[in-house]
C-alpha positions in Angstrom: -18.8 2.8 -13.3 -22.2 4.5 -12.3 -21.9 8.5 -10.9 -25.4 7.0 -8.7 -23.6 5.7 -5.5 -26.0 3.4 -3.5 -26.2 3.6 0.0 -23.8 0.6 0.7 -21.6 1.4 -1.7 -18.1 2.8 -0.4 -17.6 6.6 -1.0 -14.5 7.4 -3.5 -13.8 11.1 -2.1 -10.1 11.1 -1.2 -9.4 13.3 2.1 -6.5 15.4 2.8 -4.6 16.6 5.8 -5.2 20.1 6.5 -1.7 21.4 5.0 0.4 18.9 2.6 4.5 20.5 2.6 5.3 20.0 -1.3 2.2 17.8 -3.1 -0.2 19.8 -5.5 -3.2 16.8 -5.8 -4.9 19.5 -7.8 -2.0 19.0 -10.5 -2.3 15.4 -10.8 -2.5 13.4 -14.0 -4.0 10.6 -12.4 -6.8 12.4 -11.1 -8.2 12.8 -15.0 -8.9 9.0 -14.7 -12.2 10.7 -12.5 -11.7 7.1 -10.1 -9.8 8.2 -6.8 -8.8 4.9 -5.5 -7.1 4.6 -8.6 -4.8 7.7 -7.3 -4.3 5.8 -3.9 -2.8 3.0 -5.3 -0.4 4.5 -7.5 0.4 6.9 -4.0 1.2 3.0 -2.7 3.1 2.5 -5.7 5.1 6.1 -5.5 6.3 5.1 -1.7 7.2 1.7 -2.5 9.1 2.4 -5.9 11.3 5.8 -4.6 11.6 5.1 -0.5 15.1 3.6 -1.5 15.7 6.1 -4.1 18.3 8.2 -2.2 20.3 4.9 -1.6 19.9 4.0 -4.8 21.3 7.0 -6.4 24.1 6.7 -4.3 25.4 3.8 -5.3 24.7 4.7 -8.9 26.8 7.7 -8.0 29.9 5.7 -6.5 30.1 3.5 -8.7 29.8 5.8 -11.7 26.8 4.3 -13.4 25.7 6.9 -15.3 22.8 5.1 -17.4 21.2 3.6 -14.2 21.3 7.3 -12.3 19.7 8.3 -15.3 17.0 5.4 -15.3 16.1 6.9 -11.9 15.9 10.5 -12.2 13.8 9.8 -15.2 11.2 7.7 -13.6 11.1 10.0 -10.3 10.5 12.9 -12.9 7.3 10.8 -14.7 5.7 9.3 -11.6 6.3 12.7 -9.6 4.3 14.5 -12.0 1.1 12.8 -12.0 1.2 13.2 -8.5 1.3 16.5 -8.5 4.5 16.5 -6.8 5.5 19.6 -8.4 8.8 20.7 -6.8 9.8 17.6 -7.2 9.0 17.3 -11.1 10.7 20.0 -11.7 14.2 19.4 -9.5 14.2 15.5 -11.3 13.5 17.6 -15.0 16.2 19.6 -14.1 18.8 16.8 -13.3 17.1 14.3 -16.1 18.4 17.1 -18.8 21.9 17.1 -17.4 22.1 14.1 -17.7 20.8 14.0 -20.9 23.6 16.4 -21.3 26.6 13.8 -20.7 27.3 15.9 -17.3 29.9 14.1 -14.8 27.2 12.3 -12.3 29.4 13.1 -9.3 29.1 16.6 -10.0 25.5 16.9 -10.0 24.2 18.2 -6.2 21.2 15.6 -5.3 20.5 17.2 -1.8 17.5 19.4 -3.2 16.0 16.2 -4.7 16.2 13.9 -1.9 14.9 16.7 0.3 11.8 17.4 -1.6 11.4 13.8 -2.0 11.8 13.5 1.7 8.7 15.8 2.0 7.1 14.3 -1.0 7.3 10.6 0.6 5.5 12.0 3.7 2.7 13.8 2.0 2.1 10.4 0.6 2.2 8.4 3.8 0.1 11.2 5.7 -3.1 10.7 2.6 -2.8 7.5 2.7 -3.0 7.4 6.5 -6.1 9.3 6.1 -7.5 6.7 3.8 -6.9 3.7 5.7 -9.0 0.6 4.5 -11.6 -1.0 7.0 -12.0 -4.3 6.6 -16.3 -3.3 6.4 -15.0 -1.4 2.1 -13.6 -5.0 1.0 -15.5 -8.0 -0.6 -14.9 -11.2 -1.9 -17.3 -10.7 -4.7 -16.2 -11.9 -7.6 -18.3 -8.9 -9.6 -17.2 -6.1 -6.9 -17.2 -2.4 -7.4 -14.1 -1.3 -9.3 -13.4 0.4 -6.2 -13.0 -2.3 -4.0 -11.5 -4.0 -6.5 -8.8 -1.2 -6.2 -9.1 -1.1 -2.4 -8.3 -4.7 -2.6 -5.2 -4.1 -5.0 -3.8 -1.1 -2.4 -4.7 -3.2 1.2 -2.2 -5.7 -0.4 0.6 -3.7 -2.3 0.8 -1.7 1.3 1.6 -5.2 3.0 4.7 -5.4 0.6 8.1 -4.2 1.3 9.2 -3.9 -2.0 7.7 -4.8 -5.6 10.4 -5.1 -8.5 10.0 -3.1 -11.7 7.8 -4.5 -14.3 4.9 -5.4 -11.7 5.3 -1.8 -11.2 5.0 -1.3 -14.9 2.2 -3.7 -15.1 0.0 -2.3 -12.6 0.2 1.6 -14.0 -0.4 -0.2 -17.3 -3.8 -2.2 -15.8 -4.7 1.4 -13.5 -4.4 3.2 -17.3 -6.9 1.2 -19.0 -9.1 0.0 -17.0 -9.3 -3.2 -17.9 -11.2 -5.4 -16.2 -10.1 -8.8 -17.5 -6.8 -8.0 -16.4 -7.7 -6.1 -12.9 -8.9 -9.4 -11.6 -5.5 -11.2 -13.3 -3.1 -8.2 -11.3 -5.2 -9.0 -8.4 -4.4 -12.6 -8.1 -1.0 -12.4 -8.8 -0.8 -9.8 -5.5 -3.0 -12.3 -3.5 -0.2 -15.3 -4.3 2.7 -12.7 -4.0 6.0 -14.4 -4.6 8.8 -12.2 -6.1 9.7 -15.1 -8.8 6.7 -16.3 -9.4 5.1 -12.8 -9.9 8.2 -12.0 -11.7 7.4 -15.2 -14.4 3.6 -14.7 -14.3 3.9 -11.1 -15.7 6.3 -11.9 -18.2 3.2 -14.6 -19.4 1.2 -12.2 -18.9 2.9 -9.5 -20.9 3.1 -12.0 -23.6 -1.0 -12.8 -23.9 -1.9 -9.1 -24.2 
């Protein structure tokens, strides 16, 4: 994409509340992909992917699943840190190496976790509030601006209560490499959002690339 920004063209600064409790946007992976709507959508993608987290471990926890608690300390501890959600990086490293360790699950203390997540999920919410989409920054055009392309992506993702697994996996995967063949493919499968459909439609997807 061009660093010349035309008149028209939506601006790609992302804004910040005056104080944020735990997130470090500074420290973010993401950020190194220089296109800030890209770290919007994955903010999106955070909320929707961990809001249920703390019920989620729970039930992991009662019913002694010790592979699936895993599963979900170590995604919290990947996705946290390129958010710069340090605290919170660090508390799911911590707990992702018990684990690793064989440790008895329900003697592991989760309240620091789901308290910086807590904190973590509202820093989210809060910078994305602050970068609500206007209806004037989207376009049908089929040749749009990556951005909009992205605002597109994050106006519909924020409509959704919940997106399964491997359309999260997809979408970090098409953020990644910006890949335009297959931005405008994750695009449509949001627009005709079904959860089976989408499901079936990645796995063919998967399977092309």
């Amino acid at each position: 994409m061009s660093g010349t920004k035309s008149a028209d063209q939506p601006t790609t600064t992302v804004n910040y509340p005056s104080s944020l409790n735990v997130m470090q946007p500074e420290l973010a992976t993401v950020t190194h992909l220089n296109q800030p709507e890209t770290f919007l959508v994955v903010l999106e993608m955070f909320i929707q992917q961990h809001e249920t987290f703390r019920d989620d471990v729970e039930s992991a926890i009662r019913t002694n699943n010790g592979p699936e608690l895993h599963i979900l300390i170590h995604t919290l501890k990947g996705s946290s840190g390129a958010l710069g959600l340090q605290k919170l990086h660090e508390i799911s490293t911590e707990l992702d190496l018990q684990l690793t360790q064989r440790v008895d699950i329900e003697s592991l203390n989760m309240t620091p976790l789901f308290d910086v997540l807590r904190l973590s999920l509202v820093d989210c919410r809060n910078i994305l509030e602050l970068n609500k989409i206007n209806k004037d920054d989207l376009s049908n055009d089929e040749d749009a601006d990556l951005v909009v392309l992205l605002r597109q992506l994050r106006q519909k993702l924020h409509h959704h209560e919940h997106i399964n697994s491997p359309f999260i996996d997809i979408l970090r995967s098409v953020l990644h490499e910006q890949n335009n063949r297959k931005y405008d493919q994750v695009l449509e499968l949001v627009d005709r959002f079904e959860y089976s459909e989408a499901y079936q439609s990645l796995l063919d997807l998967d399977s092309k690339n």
